[in-house]
N, C-alpha and C positions, 0 to 999 in steps of 0.2 A: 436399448430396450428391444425385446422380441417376443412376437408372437405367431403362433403359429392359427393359421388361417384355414379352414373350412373351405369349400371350392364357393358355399352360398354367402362363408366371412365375407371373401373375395371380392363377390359381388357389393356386398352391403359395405364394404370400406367404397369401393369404387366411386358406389352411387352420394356415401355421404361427402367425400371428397370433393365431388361434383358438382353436387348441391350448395356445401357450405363457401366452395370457392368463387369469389366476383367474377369472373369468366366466365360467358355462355358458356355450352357447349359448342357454339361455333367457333369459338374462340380457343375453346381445345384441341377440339379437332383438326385446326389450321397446325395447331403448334406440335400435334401428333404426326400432322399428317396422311390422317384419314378421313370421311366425311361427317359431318353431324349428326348422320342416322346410326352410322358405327358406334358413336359415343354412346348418343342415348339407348342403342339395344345392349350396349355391354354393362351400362350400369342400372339395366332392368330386368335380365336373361344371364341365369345361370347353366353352366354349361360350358365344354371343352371347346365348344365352337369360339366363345367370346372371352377364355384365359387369357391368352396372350395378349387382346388389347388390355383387359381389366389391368394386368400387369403395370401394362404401361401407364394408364391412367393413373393407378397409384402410386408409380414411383414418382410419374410426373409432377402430382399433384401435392406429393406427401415429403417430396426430397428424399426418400426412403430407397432402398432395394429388397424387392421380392425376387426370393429365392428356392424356384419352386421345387418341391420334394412330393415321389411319388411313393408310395408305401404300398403291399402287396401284404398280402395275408393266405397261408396254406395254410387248411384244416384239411386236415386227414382221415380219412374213416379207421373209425379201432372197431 
């Protein structure tokens, strides 16, 4: 299955991830890597600042792989 994710998707997978899984957040963030503060601002702040952890948090947490894709849009003046 695939879906394609919103940057604020992103977030709200992250956070329900989070949430629904028996593991603190301390407990992730050990396993990520980074600190407990990281965790909970990434799955509450949307934003290019917090993708990369969010990423991880979901693949982490989802057994999944996010594969991010960026799209650009030219509109031209007629």
């Amino acid at each position: 299955m695939e879906r394609e994710l919103t940057h604020e998707e992103l977030r709200e997978e992250a956070h329900r991830l989070a949430k629904d899984d028996s593991r603190a957040y301390t407990e992730i963030a050990e396993e990520l890597d980074v600190t407990k503060n990281a965790v909970a601002k990434a799955v509450t702040t949307t934003g290019p600042k917090f993708q990369r952890l969010q990423i991880r948090i979901v693949e982490h947490l989802s057994g999944g792989k996010v594969e991010p894709r960026k799209t650009f849009i030219l509109r031209l003046n007629e």
